[in-house]
C-alpha positions in Angstrom: 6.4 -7.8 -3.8 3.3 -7.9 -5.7 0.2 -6.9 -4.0 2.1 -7.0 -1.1 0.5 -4.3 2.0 2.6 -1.6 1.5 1.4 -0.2 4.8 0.5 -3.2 6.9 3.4 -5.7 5.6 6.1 -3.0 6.2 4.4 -2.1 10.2 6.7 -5.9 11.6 9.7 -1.3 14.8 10.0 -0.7 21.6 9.1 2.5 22.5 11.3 3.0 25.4 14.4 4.9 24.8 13.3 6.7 21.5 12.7 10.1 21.2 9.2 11.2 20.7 8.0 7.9 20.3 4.4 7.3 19.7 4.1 10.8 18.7 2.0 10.6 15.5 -0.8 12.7 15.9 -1.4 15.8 13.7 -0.5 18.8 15.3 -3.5 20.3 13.1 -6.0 19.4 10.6 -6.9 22.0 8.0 -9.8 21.9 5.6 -9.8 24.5 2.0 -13.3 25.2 0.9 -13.4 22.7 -1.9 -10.1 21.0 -0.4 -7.9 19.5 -0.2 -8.2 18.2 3.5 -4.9 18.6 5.0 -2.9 17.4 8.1 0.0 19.3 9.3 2.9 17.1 11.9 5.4 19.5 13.5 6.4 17.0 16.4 9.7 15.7 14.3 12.8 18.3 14.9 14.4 18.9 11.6 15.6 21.2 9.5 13.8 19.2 6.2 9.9 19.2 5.2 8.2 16.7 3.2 4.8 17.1 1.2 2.4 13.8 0.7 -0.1 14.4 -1.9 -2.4 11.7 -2.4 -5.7 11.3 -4.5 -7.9 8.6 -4.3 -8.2 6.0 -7.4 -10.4 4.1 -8.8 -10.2 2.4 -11.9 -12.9 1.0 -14.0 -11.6 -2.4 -15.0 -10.3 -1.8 -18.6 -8.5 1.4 -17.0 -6.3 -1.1 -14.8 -2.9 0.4 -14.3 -3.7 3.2 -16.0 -3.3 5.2 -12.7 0.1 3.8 -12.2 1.1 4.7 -15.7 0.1 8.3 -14.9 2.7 8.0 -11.5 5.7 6.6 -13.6 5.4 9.6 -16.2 4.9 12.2 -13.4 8.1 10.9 -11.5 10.4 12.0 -13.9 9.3 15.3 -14.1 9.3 16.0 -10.3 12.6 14.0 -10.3 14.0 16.2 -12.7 13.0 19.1 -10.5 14.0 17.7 -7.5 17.9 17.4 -8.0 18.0 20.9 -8.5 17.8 21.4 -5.0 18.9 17.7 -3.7 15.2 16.7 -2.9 13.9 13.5 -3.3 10.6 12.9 -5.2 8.6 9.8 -5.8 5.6 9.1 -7.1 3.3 5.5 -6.1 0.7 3.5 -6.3 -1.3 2.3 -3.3 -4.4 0.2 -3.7 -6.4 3.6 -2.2 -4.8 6.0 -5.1 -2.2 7.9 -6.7 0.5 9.3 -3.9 3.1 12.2 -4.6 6.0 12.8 -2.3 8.9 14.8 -1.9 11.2 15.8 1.2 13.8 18.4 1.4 15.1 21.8 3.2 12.5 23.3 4.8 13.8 27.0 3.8 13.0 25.4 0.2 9.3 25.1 1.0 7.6 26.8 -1.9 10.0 25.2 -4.2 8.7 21.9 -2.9 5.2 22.9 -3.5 6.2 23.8 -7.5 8.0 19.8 -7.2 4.5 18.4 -6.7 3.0 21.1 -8.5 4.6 19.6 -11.6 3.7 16.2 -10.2 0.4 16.5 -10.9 0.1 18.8 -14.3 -1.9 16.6 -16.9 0.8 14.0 -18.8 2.2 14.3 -22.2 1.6 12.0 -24.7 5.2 11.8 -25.4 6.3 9.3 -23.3 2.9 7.2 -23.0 3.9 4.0 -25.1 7.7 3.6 -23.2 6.0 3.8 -19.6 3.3 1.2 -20.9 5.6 -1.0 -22.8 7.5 -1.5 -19.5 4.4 -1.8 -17.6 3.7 -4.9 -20.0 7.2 -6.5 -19.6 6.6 -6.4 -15.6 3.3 -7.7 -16.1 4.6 -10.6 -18.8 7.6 -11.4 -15.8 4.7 -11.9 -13.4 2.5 -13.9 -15.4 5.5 -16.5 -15.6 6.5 -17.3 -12.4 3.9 -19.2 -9.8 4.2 -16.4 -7.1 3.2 -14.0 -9.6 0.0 -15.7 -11.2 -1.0 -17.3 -7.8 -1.1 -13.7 -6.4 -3.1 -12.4 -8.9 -5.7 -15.4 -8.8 -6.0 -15.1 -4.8 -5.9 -11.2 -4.5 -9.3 -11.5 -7.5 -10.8 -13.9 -5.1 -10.0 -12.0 -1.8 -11.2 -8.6 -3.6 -13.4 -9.4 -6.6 -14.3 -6.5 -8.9 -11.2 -4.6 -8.1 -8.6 -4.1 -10.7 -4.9 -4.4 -9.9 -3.3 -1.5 -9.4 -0.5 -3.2 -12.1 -3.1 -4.0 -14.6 -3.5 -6.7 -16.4 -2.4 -8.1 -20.0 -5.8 -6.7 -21.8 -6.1 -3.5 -20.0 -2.7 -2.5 -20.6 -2.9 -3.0 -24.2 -5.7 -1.3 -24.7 -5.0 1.7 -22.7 -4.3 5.0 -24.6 -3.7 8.3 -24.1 -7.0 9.7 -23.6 -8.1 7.0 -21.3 -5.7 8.1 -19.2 -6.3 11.5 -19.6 -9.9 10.4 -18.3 -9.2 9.1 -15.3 -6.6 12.0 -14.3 -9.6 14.5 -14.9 -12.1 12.1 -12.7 -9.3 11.9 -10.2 -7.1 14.5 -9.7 -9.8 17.1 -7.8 -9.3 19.2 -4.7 -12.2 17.2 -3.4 -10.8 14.4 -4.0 -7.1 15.0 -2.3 -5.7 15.3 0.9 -2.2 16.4 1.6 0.6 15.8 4.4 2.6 18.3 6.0 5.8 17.3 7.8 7.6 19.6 9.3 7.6 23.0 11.3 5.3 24.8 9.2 2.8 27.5 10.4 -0.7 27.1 9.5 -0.6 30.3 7.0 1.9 28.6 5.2 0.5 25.4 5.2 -3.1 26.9 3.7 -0.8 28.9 1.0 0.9 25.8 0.2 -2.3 23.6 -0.6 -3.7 26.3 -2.6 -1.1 26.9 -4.7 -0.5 23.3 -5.9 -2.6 24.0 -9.3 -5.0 21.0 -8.0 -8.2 21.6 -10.2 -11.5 22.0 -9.3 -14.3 19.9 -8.9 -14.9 16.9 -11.7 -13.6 18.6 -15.2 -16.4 18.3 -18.1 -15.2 14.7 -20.4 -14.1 13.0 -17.7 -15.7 9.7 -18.4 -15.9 10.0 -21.9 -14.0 6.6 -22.5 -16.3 4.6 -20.8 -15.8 0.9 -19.2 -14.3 -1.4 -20.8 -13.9 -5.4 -20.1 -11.0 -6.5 -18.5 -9.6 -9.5 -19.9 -10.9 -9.6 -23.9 -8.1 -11.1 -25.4 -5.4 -11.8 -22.7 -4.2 -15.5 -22.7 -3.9 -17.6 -20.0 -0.9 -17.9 -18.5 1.4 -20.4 -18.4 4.1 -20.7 -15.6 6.9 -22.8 -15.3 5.8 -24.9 -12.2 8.2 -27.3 -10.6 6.9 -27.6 -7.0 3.6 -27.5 -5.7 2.5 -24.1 -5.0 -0.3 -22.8 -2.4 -1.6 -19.9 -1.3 -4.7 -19.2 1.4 -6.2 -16.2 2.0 -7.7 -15.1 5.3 -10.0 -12.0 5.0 -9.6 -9.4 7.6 -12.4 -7.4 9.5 -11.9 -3.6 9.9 -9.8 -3.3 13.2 -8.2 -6.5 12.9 -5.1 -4.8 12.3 -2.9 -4.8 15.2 -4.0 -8.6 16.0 -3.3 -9.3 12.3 0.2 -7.9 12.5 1.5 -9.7 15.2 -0.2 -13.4 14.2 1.1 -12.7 10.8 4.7 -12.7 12.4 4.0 -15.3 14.4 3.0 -17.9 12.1 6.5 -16.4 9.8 8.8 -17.0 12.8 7.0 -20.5 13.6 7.2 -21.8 10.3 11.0 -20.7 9.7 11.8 -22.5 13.1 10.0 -25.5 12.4 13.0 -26.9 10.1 10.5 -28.2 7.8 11.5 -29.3 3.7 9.5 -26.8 2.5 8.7 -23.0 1.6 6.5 -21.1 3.3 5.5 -17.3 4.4 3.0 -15.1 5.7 1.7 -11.4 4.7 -0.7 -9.0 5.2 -2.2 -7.8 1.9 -3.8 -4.5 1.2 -6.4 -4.6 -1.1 -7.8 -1.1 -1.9 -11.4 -1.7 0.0 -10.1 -4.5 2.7 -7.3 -6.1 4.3 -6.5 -9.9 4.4 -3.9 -12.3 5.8 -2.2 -14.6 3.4 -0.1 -17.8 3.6 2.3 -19.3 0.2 4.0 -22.3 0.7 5.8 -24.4 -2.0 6.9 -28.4 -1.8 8.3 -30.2 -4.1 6.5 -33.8 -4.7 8.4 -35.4 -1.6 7.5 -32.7 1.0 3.8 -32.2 -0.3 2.1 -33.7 2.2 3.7 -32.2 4.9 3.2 -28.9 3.5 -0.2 -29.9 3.4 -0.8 -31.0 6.7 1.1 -28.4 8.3 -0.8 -25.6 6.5 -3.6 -27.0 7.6 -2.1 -26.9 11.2 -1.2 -23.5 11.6 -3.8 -21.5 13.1 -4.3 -23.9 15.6 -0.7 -23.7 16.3 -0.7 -20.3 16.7 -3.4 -20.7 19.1 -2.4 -23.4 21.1 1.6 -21.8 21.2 1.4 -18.3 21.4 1.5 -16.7 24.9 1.1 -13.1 26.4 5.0 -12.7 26.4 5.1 -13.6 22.8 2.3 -10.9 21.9 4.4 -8.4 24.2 7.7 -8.7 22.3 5.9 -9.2 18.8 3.9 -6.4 19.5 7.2 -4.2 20.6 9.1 -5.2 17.5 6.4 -3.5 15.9 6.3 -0.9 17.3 10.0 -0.3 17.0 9.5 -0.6 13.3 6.9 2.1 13.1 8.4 4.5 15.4 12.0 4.3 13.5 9.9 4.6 10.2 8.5 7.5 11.4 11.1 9.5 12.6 12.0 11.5 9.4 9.9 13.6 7.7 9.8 11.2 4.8 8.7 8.2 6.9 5.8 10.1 9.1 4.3 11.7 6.0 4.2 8.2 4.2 3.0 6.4 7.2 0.4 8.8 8.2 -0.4 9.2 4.8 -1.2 5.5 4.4 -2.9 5.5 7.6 -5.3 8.0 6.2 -5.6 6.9 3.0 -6.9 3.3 4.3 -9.9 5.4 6.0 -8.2 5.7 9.5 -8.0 9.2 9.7 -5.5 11.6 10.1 -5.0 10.1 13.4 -4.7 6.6 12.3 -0.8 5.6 12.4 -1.5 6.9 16.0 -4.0 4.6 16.9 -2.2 1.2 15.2 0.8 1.9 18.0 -1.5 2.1 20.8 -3.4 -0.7 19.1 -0.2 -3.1 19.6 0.1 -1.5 23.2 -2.9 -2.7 24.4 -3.1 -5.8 22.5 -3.9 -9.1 25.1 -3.5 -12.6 24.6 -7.6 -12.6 24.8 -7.6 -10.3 21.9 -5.5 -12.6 19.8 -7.4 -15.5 21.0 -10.7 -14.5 19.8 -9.2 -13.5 16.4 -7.6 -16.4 15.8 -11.2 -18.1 16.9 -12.8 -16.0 14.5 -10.4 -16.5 11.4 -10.3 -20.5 11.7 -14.1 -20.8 12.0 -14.3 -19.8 8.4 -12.0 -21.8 5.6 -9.6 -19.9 3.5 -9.8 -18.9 0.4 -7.0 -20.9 -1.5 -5.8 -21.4 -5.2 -2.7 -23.5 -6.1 -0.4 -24.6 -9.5 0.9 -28.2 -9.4 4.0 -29.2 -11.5 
């Protein structure tokens, strides 16, 4: 799912009847002298913990992917860590940064803490060229199927300047060792982290936990010594096999838009699956690092084009002339639903809070989005469907 919201597209869960539901506040919010900031959630009942690590990432454009490269490498040591005690451990990408993650016993705390602790230790060179050649193949695959290059080409038009997080052709063959090195010392900084706490954990043991994760700090001397580079010297066009028309319009998104985003994106999805029409079509909601936007691919072969056509150019207005207050109620409650049973193991609230935060929310923020979609009124959606169709999308497309 590339460039996909990992936060937004996965919010499409009714409060009523679930235990603790809407719950997702930090019980406490600590703050280390240097850092990291941390938030601590004790609301879910369990016997298991999980730690969310996250550092914020920002890659100069010939750096692209180089901060993913640094996750894949650090997964397999924490992995290899983890089974000793039946954890789980992952390491990912978002478009703020660089996320660690692992959930287990809760008696196995400090153990946990050594999991990420190794997570994070500076990468080997050993492994550096078989985690980038299979960063290449998955960016080759992309740049041959129509989804793949039409996301990149609207996701550089709805967020111009920022690098994908999957790099590109020319950064990812140019990227070496010490260029990752560079950004791990620019990056990974107590200043620069903030850390997750799920589980019933005291506040002594959450402050000896983050400072105990070996996180350096301040910004480490040679840090930028690479330097910029370009982004695309030397990678060739690519060339898709295209058999239908493919389109795909992008909708920016204002800061708070979220919760009326959410439930017009699954709007539009369910109207266009029920319309019976002879072609391809879906709806998203993309994070992109700095913003958020809402975006539509459809695909027709020759003989359905111009219905495509016109019914993309239709659907706003049908979600504004169709939707109705029941329709936002149950929309809204299915996503709630989602969120809450996302959220009810340590694993989901520290991601989802996690993400909440990263995105500039808050510690607070995953709490907010539910009563968001609460409060959400057919006015609301109204006015930000006014507001989205008064300006054209942005829109690329591949013919056959």
């Amino acid at each position: 799912m590339p460039f996909v919201a990992h936060f937004l597209a996965l919010l499409v869960l009714p409060q009523s009847g679930i235990a603790g539901a809407g719950d997702f506040g930090a019980d406490e919010t600590l703050a280390l002298p240097g850092g990291p900031q941390v938030a601590v959630f004790r609301s879910i009942t369990s016997e298991a913990a999980s730690l969310r690590l996250s550092f914020a990432v920002r890659e100069q454009p010939g750096e692209a992917g180089a901060g993913r490269l640094l996750g894949l490498q650090a997964e397999d040591r924490m992995n290899s860590l983890a089974a000793r005690i039946g954890a789980r451990a992952e390491v990912h990408r978002t478009p703020q940064g660089l996320v660690y993650q692992v959930t287990g016993a809760r008696v196995d705390l400090d153990f946990l803490g050594w999991i990420i602790r190794a997570g994070i230790e500076p990468s080997s060179n050993q492994e550096f060229e078989s985690v980038r050649r299979l960063m290449q193949t998955e960016q080759d695959r992309r740049s041959e199927t129509p989804q793949g290059v039409l996301a990149t080409r609207i996701r550089t038009a709805l967020a111009p300047g920022v690098p994908s997080v999957f790099g590109t052709v020319g950064s990812l063959s140019r990227l070496d060792a010490s260029r990752t090195r560079a950004l791990w010392q620019r990056t990974h900084r107590r200043d620069n982290a903030r850390l997750v706490i799920v589980g019933d954990v005291s506040t002594e043991s959450a402050l000896a936990l983050a400072g105990d994760l070996g996180i350096p700090r301040g910004s480490v001397a040679g840090a930028s010594e690479a330097g910029p580079l370009s982004e695309e010297t030397g990678s060739p066009e690519p060339s898709p096999e295209v058999i239908r028309y493919w389109v795909v319009e992008g909708h920016p998104l204002q800061p708070g838009d979220e919760a009326k985003a959410l439930v017009v994106a699954r709007f539009l999805a369910e109207h266009v699956r029920a319309s019976d029409s002879d072609f391809e079509a879906g709806v998203e909601i993309w994070d992109l690092g700095e913003s958020r936007a809402m975006v539509v691919t459809a695909a027709a072969y020759p003989r359905s084009r111009s219905v495509m056509e016109e019914r993309l150019g239709q659907l706003l207005q049908d979600a504004s002339d169709l939707i109705t207050e029941d329709e936002i109620a149950r929309l809204a409650a299915e996503l709630r639903t989602e969120i809450i049973m996302s959220g009810r193991t340590p694993w989901g609230l520290a991601e989802l809070a996690g993400q909440a935060w990263d995105a500039g929310n808050g510690p607070e923020g995953l709490s907010n989005l539910v009563s968001s979609l609460h409060a959400l009124t057919l006015a609301d959606v109204q006015a930000f469907l006014d507001t989205t169709m008064a300006t054209p999308p942005l829109r690329e497309e591949l013919r056959p």
